[in-house]
MIFI-929166 format. One record per residue (C-alpha): x, y, z; residue in three letters. Coordinates in steps of 0.2 Angstrom, whole numbers. Layout:
<recs>
+-------+-------+-------+-----+
|    xx |    yy |    zz |  aa |
+-------+-------+-------+-----+
|     X |     Y |     Z | ALA |
...
+-------+-------+-------+-----+
</recs>
This chain:
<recs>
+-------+-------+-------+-----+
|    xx |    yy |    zz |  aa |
+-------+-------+-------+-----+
|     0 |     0 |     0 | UNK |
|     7 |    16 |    -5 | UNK |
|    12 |    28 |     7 | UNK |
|    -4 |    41 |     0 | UNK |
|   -16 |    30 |     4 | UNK |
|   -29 |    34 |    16 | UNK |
|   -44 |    27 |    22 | UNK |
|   -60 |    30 |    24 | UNK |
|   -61 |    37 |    40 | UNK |
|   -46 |    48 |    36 | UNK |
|   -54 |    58 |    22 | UNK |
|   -69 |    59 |    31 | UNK |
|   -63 |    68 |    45 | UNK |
|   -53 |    80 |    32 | UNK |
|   -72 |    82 |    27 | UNK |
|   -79 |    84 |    41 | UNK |
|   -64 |    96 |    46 | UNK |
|   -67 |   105 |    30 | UNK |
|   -85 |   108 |    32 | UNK |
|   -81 |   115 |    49 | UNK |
|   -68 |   127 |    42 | UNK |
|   -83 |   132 |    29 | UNK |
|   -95 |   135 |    41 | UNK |
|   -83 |   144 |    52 | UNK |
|   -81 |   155 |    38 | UNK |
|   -97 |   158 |    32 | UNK |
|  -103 |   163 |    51 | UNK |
|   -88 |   175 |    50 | UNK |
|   -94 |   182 |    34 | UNK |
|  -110 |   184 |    39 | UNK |
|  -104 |   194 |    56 | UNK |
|   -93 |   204 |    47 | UNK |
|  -110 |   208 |    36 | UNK |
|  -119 |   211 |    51 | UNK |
|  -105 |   224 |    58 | UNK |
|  -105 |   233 |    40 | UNK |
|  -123 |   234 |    41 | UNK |
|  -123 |   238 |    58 | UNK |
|  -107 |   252 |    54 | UNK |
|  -116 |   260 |    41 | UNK |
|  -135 |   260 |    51 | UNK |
|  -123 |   268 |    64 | UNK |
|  -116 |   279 |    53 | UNK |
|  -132 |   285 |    44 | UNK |
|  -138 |   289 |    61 | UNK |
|  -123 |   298 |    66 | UNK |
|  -127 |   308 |    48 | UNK |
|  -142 |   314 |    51 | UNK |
|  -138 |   317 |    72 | UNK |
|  -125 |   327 |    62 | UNK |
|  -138 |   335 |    50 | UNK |
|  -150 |   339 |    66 | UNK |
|  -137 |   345 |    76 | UNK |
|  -130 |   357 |    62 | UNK |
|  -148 |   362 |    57 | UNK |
|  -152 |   369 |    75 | UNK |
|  -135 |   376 |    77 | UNK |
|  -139 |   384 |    60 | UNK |
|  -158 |   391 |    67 | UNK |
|  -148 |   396 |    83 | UNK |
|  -136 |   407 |    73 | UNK |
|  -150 |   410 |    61 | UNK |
|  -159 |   417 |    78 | UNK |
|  -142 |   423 |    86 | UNK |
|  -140 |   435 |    70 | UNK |
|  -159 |   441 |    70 | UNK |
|  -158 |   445 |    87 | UNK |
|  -142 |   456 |    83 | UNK |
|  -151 |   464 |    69 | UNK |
|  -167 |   469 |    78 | UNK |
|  -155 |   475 |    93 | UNK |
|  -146 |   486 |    80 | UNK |
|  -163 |   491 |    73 | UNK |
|  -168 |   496 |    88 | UNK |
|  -152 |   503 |    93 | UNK |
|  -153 |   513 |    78 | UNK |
|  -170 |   519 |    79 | UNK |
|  -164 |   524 |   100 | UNK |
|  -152 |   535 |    92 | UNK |
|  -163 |   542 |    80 | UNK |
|  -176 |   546 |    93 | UNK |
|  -164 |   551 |   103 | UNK |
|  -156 |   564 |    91 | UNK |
|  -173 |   570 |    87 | UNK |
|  -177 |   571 |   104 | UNK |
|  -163 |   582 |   108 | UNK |
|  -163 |   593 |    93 | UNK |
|  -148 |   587 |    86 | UNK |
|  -151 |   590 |    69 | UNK |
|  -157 |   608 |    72 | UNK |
|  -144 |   612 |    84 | UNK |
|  -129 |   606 |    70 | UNK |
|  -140 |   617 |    57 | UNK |
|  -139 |   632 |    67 | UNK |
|  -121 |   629 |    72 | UNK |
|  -118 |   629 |    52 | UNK |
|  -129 |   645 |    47 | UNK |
|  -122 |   655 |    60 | UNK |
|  -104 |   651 |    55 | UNK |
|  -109 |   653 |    36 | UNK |
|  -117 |   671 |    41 | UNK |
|  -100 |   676 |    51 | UNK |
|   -89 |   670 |    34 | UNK |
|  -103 |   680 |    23 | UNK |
|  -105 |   697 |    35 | UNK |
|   -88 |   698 |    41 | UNK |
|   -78 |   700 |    24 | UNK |
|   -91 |   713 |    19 | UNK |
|   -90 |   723 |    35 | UNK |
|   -71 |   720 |    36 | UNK |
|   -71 |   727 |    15 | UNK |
|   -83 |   740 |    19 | UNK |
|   -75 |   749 |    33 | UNK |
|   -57 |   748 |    27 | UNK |
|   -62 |   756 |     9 | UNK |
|   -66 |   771 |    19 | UNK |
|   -57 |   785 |    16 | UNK |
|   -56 |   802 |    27 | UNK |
|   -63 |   817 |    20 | UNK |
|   -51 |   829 |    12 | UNK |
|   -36 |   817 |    15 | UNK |
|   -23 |   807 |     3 | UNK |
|   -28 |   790 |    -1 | UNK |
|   -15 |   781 |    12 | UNK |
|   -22 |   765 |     9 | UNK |
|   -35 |   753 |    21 | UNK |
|   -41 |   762 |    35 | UNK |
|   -33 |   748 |    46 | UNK |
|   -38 |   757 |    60 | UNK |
|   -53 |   752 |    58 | UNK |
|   -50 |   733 |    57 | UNK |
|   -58 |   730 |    73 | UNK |
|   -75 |   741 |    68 | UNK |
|   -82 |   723 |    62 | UNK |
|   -79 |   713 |    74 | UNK |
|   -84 |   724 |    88 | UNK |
|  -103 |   726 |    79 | UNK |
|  -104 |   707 |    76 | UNK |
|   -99 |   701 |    93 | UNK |
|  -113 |   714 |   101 | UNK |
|  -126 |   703 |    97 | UNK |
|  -119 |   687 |   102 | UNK |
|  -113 |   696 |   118 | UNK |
|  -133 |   699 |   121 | UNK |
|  -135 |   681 |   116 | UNK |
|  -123 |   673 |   129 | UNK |
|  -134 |   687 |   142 | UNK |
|  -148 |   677 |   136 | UNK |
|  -140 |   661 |   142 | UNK |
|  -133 |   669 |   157 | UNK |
|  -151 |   675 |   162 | UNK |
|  -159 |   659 |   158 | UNK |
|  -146 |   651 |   172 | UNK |
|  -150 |   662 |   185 | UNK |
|  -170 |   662 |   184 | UNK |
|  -170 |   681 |   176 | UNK |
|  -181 |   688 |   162 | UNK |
|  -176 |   684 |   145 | UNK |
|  -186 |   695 |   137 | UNK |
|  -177 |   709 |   138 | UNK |
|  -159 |   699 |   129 | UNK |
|  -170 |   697 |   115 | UNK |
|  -176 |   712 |   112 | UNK |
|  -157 |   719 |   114 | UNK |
|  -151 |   705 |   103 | UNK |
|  -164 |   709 |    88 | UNK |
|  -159 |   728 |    88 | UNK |
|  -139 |   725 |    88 | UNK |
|  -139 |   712 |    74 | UNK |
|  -152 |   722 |    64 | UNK |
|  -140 |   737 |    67 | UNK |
|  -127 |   726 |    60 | UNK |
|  -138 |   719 |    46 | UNK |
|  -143 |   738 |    41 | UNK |
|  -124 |   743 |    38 | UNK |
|  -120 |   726 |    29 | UNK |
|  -136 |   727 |    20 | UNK |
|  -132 |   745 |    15 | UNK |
|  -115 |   743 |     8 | UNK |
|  -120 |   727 |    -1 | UNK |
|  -134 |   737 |   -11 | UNK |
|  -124 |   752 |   -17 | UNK |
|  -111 |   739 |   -22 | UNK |
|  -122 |   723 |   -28 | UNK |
|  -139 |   728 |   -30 | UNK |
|  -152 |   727 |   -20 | UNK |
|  -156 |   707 |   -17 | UNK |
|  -137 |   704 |   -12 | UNK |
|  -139 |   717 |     0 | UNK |
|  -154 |   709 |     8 | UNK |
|  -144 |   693 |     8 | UNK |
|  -128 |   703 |    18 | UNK |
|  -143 |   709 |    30 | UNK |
|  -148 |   693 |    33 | UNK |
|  -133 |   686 |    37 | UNK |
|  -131 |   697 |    51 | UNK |
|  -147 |   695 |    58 | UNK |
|  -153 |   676 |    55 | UNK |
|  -138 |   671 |    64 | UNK |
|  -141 |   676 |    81 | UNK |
|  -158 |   676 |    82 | UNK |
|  -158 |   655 |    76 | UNK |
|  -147 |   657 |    88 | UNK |
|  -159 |   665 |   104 | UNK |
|  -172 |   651 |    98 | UNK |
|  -162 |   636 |   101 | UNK |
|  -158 |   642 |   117 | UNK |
|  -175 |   645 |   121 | UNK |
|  -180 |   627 |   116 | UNK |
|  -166 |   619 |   125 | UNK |
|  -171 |   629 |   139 | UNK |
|  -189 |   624 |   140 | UNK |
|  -183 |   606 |   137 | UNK |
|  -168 |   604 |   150 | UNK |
|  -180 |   600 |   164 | UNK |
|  -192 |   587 |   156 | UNK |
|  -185 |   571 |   157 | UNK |
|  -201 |   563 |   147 | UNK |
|  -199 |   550 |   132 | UNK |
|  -210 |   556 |   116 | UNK |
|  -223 |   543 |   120 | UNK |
|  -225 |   554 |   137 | UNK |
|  -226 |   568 |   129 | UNK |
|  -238 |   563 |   116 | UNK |
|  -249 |   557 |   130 | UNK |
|  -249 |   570 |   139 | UNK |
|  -255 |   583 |   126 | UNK |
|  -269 |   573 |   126 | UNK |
|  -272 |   573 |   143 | UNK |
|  -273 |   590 |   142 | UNK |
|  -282 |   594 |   128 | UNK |
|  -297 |   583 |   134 | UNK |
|  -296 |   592 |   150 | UNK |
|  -296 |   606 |   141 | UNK |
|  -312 |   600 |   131 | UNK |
|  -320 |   596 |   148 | UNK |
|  -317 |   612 |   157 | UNK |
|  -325 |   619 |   142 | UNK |
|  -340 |   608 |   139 | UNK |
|  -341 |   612 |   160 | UNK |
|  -340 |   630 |   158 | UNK |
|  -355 |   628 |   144 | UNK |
|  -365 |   621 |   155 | UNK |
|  -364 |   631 |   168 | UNK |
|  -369 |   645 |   158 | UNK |
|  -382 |   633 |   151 | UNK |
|  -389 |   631 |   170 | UNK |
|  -388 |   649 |   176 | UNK |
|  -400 |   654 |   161 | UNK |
|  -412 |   641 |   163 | UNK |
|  -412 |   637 |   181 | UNK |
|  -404 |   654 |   189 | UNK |
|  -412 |   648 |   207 | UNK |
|  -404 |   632 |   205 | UNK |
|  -389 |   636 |   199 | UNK |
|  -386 |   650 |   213 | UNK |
|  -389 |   637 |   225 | UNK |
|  -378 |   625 |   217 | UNK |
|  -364 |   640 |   219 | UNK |
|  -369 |   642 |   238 | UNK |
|  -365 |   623 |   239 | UNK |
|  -349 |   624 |   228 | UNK |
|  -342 |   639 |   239 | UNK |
|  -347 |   630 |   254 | UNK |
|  -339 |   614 |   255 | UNK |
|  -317 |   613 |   253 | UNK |
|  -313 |   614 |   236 | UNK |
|  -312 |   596 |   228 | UNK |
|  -325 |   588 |   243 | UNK |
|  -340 |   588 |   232 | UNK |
|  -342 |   586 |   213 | UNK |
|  -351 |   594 |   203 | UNK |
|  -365 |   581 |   198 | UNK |
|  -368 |   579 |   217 | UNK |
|  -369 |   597 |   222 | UNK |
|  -382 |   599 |   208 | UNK |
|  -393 |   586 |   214 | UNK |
|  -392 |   592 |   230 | UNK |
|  -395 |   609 |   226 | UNK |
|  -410 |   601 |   214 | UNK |
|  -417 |   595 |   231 | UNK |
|  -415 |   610 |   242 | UNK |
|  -426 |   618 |   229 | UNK |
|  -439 |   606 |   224 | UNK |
|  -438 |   593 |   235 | UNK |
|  -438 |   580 |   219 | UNK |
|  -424 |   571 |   207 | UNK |
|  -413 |   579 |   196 | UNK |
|  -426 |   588 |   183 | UNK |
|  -443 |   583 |   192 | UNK |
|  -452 |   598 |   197 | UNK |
|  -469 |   600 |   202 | UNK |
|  -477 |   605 |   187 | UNK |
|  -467 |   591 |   178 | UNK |
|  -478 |   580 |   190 | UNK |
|  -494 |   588 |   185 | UNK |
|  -491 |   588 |   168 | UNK |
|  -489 |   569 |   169 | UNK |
|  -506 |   568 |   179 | UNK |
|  -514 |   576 |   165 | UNK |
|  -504 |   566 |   152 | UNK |
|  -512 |   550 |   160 | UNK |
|  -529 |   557 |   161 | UNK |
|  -529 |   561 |   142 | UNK |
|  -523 |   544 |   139 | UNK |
|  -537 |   534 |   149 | UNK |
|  -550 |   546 |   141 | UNK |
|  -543 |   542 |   123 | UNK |
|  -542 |   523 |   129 | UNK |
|  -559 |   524 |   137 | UNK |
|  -568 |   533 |   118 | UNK |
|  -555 |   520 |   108 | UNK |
|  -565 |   506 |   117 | UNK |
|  -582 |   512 |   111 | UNK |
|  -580 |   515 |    93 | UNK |
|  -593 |   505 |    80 | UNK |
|  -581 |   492 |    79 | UNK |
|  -577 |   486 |    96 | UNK |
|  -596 |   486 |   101 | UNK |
|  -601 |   475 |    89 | UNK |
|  -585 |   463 |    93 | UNK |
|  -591 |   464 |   111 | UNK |
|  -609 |   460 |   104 | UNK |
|  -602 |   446 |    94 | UNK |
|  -592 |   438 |   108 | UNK |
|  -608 |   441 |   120 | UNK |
|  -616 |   429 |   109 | UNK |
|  -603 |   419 |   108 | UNK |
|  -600 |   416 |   126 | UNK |
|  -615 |   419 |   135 | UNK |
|  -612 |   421 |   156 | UNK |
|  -625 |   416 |   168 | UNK |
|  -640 |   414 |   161 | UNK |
|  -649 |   420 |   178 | UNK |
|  -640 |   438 |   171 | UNK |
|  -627 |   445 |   181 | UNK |
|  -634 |   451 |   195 | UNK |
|  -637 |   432 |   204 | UNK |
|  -623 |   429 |   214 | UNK |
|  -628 |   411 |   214 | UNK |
|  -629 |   408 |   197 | UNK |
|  -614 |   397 |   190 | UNK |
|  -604 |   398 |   172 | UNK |
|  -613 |   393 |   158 | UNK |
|  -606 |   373 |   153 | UNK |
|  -611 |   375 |   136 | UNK |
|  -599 |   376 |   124 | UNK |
|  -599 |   391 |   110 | UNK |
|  -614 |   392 |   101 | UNK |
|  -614 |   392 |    83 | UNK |
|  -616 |   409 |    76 | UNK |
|  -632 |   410 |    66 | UNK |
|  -632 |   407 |    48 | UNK |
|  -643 |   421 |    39 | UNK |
|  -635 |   434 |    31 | UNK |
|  -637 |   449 |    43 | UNK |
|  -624 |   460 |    49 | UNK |
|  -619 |   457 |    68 | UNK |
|  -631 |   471 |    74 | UNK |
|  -642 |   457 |    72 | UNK |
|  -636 |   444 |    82 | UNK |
|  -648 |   449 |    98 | UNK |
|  -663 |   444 |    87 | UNK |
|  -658 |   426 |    80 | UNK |
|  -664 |   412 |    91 | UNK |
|  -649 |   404 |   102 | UNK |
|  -658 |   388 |   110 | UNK |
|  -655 |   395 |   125 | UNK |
|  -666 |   399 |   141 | UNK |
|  -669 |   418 |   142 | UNK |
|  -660 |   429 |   153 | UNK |
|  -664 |   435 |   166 | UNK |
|  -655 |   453 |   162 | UNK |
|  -662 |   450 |   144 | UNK |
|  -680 |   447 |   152 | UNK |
|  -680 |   457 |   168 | UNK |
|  -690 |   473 |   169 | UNK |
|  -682 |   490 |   166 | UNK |
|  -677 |   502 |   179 | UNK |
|  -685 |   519 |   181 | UNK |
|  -669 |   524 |   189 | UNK |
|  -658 |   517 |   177 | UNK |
|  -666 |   525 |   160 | UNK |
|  -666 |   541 |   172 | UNK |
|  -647 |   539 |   174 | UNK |
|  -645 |   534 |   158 | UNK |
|  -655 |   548 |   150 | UNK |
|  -643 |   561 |   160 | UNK |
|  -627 |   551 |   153 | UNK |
|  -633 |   555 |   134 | UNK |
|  -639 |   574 |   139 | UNK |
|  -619 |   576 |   146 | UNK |
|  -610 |   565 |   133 | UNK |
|  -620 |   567 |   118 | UNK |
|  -624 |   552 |   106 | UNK |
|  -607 |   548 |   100 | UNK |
|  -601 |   542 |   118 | UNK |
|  -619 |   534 |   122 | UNK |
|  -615 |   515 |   121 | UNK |
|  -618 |   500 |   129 | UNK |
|  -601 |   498 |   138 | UNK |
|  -602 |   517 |   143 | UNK |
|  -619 |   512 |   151 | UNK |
|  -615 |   496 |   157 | UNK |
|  -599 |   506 |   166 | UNK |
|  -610 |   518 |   171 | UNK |
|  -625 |   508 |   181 | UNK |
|  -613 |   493 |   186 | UNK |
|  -625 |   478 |   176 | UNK |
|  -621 |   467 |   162 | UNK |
|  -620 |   474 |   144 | UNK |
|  -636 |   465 |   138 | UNK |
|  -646 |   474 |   153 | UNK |
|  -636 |   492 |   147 | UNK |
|  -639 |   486 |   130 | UNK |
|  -657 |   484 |   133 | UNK |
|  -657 |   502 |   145 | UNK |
|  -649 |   512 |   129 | UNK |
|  -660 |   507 |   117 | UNK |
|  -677 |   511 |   128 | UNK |
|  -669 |   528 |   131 | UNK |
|  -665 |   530 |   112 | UNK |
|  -685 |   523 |   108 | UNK |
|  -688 |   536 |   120 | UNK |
|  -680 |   551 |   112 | UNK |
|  -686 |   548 |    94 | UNK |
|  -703 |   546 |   101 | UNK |
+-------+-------+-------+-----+
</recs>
């Protein structure tokens, strides 16, 4: 037997060991397959964590950066409020006319004053002698305009700086504006004038506004409130100031106790609505705008009304609709003067069916029993009274409910007493 022989259970165990070394590898494939997979999950996470996380650091700069930009705007507009607020612009504005009025007026004084030339004398040149002439009328107003500023500080009149001021540039402007017409016309010489002038007087008026300012402390928004604080006081001081005139020409009794009142108490203890009202009382011993006659004329006001109600309720119309339910829904048929009677049970009765107008409906048979207030006898007393009622209230007012009002019975038995006293009169 050569030596590469092997047996059967020599190559099965290679086998066997192969397959092992197979499987080995396999299992270690797949885990290595798992940990990519795994890796690259892991990674992909770690992306988009990544993503997140640089997506809200970019909304946090996003939010970082529009927070600095609203704090500049706002900065910004601070200033801006703040500059107008304080009159910077105006203030820088004045500063520059003022020196643009000193380089325009000077040169023409200072040209003006050393081109004079003495009477009778030789030409010697500039009167340089009179170099300061210029200056000296220039720096008199300003002088008045630092006595302005001065007076301000210590709690002194202004007025009178102003005034002094005004006259010692316009006496400047008049020499500048002078020369500069003989030499340029007459619009270059109210131009010289002007620059002389304008300049300390814009000068006087910011002073003045800062003035007025340098002790109020309030934002614009304050301000701005204020003003309208004060003008609807103003509006109600003068809507009160009506209305007092309003009272002490209608009501002069009133109002000169409402004054007695005012005068009387500490001033601010009582308002004005109350001391009215109380003064309204002392005088009529009623509500604000009740008086006695207001109370008659609402008597007689409710007296007019029942009498209109009262001859509403016997016009054509209404009598017949009472006739009409009469018939309809009868009462007691004992009438209505038996206390003992009891509520008719029957239920409505049918109208009746002949074509008459309701003033017939008394004189169609009902099935009923009689009445007694439709049967009874007559009264002499009540035709008497009746009689009397027609004599004061004439025929248009004489009617069954007015008559049934007027003797206290049922409107069948008035019915009945009216038209014997009618038969009566035409007979």
């Amino acid at each position: 037997m050569s030596s590469g022989y092997r047996s059967w259970e020599e190559r099965e165990a290679d086998a066997e060991k192969t397959r092992a070394e197979a499987e080995r590898l396999k299992a270690e494939t797949a885990a290595f397959a798992q940990q990519a997979v795994a890796a690259a999950a892991r990674t992909e996470t770690e992306q988009i964590a990544e993503q997140v996380k640089q997506a809200r650091l970019l909304k946090q700069l996003t939010a970082v950066e529009a927070d600095a930009a609203d704090d500049a705007t706002e900065r910004k507009e601070k200033r801006t409020e703040a500059r107008l607020d304080k009159g910077v612009a105006f203030k820088q504005l004045v500063t520059t006319l003022v020196v643009l009025g000193l380089l325009a007026s000077l040169p023409s004084l200072i040209a003006y004053f050393l081109g004079l030339r003495a009477e009778d004398q030789p030409d010697t040149g500039p009167a340089w002698y009179l170099l300061s002439v210029p200056f000296f009328l220039e720096l008199l107003a300003w002088t008045s305009v630092k006595g302005t500023q001065w007076a301000a500080r210590r709690g002194f009149v202004r007025w009178p700086f102003w005034i002094l001021t005004l006259g010692l540039a316009g006496y400047a402007g008049l020499i500048n504006g002078t020369k500069g017409a003989e030499m340029f016309g007459p619009i270059a010489g109210w131009a010289l004038a002007s620059t002389s002038i304008f300049g300390p007087v814009l000068w006087e008026v910011r002073e003045l506004i800062e003035a007025r300012t340098a002790a109020d402390n309030r934002s614009v928004a304050e301000r701005a409130a204020d003003k309208a604080k004060a003008r609807a006081e103003r509006a109600t001081a003068k809507a009160e100031a009506a209305q007092d005139a309003d009272r002490r020409k209608t009501f002069p009794d009133e109002y000169n106790e409402y004054r007695r009142i005012m005068i009387s108490h500490p001033l601010g203890k009582i308002d004005r609505d109350a001391a009215w009202e109380r003064a309204w009382t002392n005088q009529h011993g009623l509500p604000v705008s009740v008086t006695a006659d207001t109370l008659v004329g609402q008597a007689d006001a409710r007296d007019a009304i029942r009498e209109v109600m009262s001859r509403a309720d016997n016009t054509a119309e209404a009598l017949a609709v009472e006739r009409f339910l009469g018939e309809l829904f009868p009462t007691d048929p004992k009438g209505d003067d038996d206390p003992g009677g009891s509520p008719a049970k029957r239920g409505p009765q049918r109208p009746p069916q002949t074509p008459t107008a309701l003033g017939g409906l008394d004189k169609q048979p009902s099935g009923r029993a009689p009445r007694r207030d439709a049967t009874e006898a007559l009264a002499k007393a009540d035709i008497d009274r009746a009689r009397e009622y027609l004599t004061l209230v004439g025929e248009a007012q004489f009617s069954a409910p007015a008559v049934a009002k007027l003797l206290g019975r049922s409107h069948v038995y008035a019915r009945r007493i009216r038209n014997a006293v009618n038969e009566k009169k035409e007979g």
